[in-house]
N, C-alpha and C positions, 0 to 999 in steps of 0.2 A: 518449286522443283519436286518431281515426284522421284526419291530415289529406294532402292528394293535392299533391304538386310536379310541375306541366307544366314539361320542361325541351327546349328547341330542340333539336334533332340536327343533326349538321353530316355529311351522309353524305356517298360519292364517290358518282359518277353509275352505279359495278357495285351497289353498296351501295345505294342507292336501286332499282334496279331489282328486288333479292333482298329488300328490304320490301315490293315491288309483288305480288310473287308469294306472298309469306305473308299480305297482305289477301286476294288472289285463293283463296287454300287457304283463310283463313279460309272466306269466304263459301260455297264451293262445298260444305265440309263441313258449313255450316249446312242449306243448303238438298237435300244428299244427306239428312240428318236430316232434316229436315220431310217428305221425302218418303218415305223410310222409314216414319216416324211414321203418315203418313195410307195407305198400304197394310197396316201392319199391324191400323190399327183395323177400317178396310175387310173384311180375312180373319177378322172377329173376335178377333184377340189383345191384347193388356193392353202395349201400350209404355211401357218410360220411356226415361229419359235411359242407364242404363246397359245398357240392353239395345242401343240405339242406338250407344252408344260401343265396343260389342262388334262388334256388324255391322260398325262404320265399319273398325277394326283390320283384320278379315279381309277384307275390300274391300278396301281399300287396299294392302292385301303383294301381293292377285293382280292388279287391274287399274291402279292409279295410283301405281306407282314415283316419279312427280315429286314425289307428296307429301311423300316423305321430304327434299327437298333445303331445306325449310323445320325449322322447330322444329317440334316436337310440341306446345307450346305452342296454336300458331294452329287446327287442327284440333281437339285434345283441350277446347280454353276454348269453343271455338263451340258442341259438341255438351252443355256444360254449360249455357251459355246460352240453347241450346234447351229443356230441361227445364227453365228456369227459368221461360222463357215460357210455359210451358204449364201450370206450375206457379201463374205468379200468375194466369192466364185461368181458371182453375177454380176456384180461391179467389175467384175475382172474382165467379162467377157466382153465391156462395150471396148476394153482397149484392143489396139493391135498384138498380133499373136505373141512380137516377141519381148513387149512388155509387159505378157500376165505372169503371176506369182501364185496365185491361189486354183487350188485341183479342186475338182468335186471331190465331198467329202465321204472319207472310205472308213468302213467298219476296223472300229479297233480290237486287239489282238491281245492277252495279257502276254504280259512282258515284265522283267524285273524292275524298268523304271517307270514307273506309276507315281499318279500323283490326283489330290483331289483338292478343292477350294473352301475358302472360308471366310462368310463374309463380315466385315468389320464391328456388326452387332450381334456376331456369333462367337466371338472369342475376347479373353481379356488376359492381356503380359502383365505379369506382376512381378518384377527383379528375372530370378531363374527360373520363373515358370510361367506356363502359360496354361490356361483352361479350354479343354474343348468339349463343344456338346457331346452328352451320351458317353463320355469317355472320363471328363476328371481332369486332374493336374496332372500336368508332365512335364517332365525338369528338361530345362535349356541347358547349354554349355558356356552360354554367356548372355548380357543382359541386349536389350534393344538400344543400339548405338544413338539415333537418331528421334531429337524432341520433337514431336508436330500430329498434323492429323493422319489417324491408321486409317486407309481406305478400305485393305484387305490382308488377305495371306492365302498361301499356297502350301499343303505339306507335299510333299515327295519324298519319293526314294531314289536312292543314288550312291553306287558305286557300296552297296551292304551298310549303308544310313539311312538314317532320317532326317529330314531339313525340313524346315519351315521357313519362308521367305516372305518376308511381310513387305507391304506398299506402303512408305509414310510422305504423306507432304509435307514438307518441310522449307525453310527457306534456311539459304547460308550468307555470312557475309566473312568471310575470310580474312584475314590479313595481305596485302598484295604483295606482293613482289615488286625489288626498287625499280623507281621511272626510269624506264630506256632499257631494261633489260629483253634481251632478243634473242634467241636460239633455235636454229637449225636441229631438224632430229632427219637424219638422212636414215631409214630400216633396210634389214637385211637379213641373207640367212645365213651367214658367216658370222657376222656379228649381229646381235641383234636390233642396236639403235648406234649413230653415233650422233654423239650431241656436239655443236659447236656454238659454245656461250661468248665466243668472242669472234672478232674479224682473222686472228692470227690461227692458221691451219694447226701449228704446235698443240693448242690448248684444246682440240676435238676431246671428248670424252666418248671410249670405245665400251659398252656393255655388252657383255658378252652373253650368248645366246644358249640358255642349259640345254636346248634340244631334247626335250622328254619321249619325244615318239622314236627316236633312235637308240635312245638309250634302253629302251623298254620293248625295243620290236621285235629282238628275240625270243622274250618271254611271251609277246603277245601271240606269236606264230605258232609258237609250240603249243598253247594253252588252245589256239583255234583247230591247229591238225586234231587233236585228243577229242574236242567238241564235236567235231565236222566225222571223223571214224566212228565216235558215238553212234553219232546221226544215222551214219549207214545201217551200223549193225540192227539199231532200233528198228529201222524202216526196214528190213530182209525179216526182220522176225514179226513183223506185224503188229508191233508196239508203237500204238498211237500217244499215249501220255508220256509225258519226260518222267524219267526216273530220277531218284531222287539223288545219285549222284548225279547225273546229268548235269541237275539244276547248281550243284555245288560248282559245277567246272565251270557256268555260266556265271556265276558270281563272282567267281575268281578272276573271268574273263572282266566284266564289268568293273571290278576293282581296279583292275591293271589298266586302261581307259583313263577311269576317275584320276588315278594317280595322274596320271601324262598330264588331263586338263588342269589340275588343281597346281601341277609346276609351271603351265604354262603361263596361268591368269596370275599364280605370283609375281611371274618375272614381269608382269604386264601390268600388275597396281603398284610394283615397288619401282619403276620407272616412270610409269608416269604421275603419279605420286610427289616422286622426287620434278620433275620438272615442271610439275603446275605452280609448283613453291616458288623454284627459282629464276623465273623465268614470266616477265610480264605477257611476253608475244612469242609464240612458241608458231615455227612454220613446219608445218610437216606435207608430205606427197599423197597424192591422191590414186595409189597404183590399182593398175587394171589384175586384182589377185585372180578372179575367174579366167583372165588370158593368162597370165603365168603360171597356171594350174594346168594350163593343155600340156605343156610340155610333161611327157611323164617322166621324166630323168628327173626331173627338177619339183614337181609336184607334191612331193611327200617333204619334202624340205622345208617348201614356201609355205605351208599350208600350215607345219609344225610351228612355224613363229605369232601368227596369229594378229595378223596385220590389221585387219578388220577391226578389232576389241582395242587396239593400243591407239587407232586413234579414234575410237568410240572413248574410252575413257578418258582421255587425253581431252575432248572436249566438254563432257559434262562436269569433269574435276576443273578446266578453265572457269567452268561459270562459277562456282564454288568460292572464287576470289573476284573481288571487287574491281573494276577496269581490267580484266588480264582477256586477252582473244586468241582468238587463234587462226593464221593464213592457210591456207589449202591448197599449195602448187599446181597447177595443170597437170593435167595427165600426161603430156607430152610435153613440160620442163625440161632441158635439158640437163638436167642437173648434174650427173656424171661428164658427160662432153664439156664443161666449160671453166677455162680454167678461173682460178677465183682473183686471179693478179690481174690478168690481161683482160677477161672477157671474153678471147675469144675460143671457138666453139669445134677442136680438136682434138678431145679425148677419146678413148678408145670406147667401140660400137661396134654391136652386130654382134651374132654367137663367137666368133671364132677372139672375140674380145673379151668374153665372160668370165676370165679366170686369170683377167688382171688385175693386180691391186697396187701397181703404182705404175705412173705415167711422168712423161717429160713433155710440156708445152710446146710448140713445133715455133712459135712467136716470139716468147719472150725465156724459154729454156729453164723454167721453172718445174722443178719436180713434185708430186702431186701423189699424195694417197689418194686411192678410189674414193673410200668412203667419205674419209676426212675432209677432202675439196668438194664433194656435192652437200656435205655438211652448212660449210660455209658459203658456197651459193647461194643455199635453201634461205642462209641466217639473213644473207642482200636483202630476200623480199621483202623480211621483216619489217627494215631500215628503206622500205623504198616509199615515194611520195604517194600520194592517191591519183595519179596519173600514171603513174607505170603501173600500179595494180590493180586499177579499172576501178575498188571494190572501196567499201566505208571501213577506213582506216581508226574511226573511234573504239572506245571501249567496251565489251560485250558486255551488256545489261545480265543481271545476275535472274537466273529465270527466265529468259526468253528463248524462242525455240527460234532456228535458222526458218528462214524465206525462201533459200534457196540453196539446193541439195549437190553436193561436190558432183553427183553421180548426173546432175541435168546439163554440167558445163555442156557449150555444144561445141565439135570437134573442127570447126573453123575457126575458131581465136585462137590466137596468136602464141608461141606455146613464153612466152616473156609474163602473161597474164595470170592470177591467179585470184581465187572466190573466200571471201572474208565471211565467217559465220560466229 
């Protein structure tokens, strides 16, 4: 398992500034590459990445001696990263229009977040520090969590920091969670997960959702007006360079950002965290976040909880323990609509249903929290045989990567069915 440690840098302000100028080399060497790249097809000749990284060499010995005062690292990874983009944009192209992902590759712009590579015979962690080419020791804020082999690392900036983010493979074997344990995590933008460890509705556990982008979108709005009138006035005066308050108000902006993320990805490793532990077989939903993003009422809400990442981590923390798996409900479960006593399939739907949060079974007269009875729905699949679940009920291999992707279900199965990874 390859997993990534972001770890805070604590540079001096010379040392900071000799980071500033190996993102600067990054970028410039991408964008000498892309420019390279579209003259040579231009003349008619056949570019890649290694013909590019040959040019770029002999460039650089005759006209940009400054490049050297950086690692070779920040040039040499850019100009592979351009063949990569160009690599998946053509790959892209043999599929149908509206499953490509990859753009032609556009020239980069600086910006406050930057970042350049480093490859794993070009740096060495030792406790709180780590060594970089051409630069020296620079103290960490804590040590490298994880034993195994360093592939690589990444520094950047972010949010008026510096990170280093290393690749390490590793393997894990956890301690499991007791046999037969099962839970439902039903997400939302009210609350943020409810969990139900048991069959009985009482026992749902509600965590609730800090919501960082609302609490923070005041400041962000007024920190954007102040930037954006900036802007104006710059551009009527005929000032091309940002000024150096400018650039403050842009960091502050950047800051206020960082913040919102770094509250969100907490509340989303200290959840799922907690129920990789407790919890053999965890079923979570597979929702459609880009359709519930159209609606704008509700858009900035949905978007704020970070659905994507919770059960991204949610399953690579599963593999991390020994037999623990994880169910992946259909897109169209009905998991809200049914009740969890009877079965059947009455609950409240449709917008004009959006802003209930408890219902009475029309069958069996049973009262029902929203979130809490689609909790325990979700918890059935766990608990159901390998014929209602279509899908391999065993234990997920520690290390092994899924076969098949929640996002490939195809939308004629039965919405009772769900995809075991």
């Amino acid at each position: 398992m390859i997993l990534g440690h972001a770890i805070a840098l604590d540079p001096t302000p010379q040392q900071a500034e000799h980071l500033r100028r190996a993102c600067g080399t990054a970028r410039f060497a991408y964008n000498w590459g892309l420019a390279e790249w579209q003259s040579m097809y231009k003349a008619g000749e056949k570019p890649s990445a290694k013909v590019i990284k040959a040019r770029w060499n002999a460039h650089r010995a005759e006209a940009l001696p400054w490049s050297y005062e950086v690692t070779k690292c920040a040039s040499g990874q850019a100009i592979r990263d351009l063949g990569a983009a160009f690599s998946n944009f053509f790959r892209d192209l043999r599929k149908p229009k509206r499953d490509r992902h990859f753009r032609y590759p556009k020239f980069k712009k600086k910006a406050l977040n930057e970042s350049f590579a480093l490859w794993n015979d070009q740096f060495e962690i030792v406790g709180k520090t780590v060594r970089i080419p051409n630069l020296g020791t620079v103290k960490l804020r804590e040590e490298l969590r994880f034993l195994g082999k360093i592939l690589g690392a990444t520094v950047s900036f972010r949010g008026g920091r510096w990170f280093l983010s290393v690749q390490v493979e590793t393997f894990f074997c956890r301690r499991p969670a007791p046999e037969g344990t099962v839970a439902g995590i039903d997400l939302g933008s009210r609350t943020l997960a409810t969990i139900a460890p048991t069959a009985n509705e009482a026992d749902a556990i509600a965590v609730p959702n800090p919501k960082p982008r609302k609490k923070l979108l005041g400041r962000i709005k007024r920190m954007q007006r102040r930037i954006d009138r900036q802007k104006h006035r710059a551009k009527k005066a005929g000032q091309k360079k940002a000024s150096r308050r400018q650039y403050i108000r842009q960091l502050r902006l950047s800051k206020l950002h960082a913040r919102a993320a770094n509250i969100r990805n907490d509340a989303a490793h200290k959840l799922t965290v907690a129920e990789a532990r407790r919890s053999r077989t965890n079923v979570i939903e597979n929702l459609n976040v880009s359709g519930m993003a159209k609606n704008h009422s509700l858009a900035g809400a949905i978007l704020d909880c970070g659905f994507h990442e919770i059960s991204r981590q949610l399953q690579y923390k599963s593999q991390m323990h020994d037999g623990h798996r994880i169910v992946i409900a259909n897109r169209f479960y009905p998991s809200t609509q049914t009740c969890c006593c009877c079965g059947s399939i009455c609950g409240p739907r449709g917008r004009e249903h959006m802003g209930v949060e408890r219902w009475v079974c029309a069958d069996c007269d049973a009262e029902h929290g929203r979130d809490s009875n689609a909790a325990v729905v979700l918890r059935s699949l766990g608990t159901a045989s390998p014929e209602v679940t279509r899908g391999d009920t065993g234990p997920l291999p520690a290390g092994t990567r899924s076969s098949a992707s929640p996002a490939d279900e195809p939308r004629t199965e039965p919405a009772h069915t769900c995809a075991h990874i």
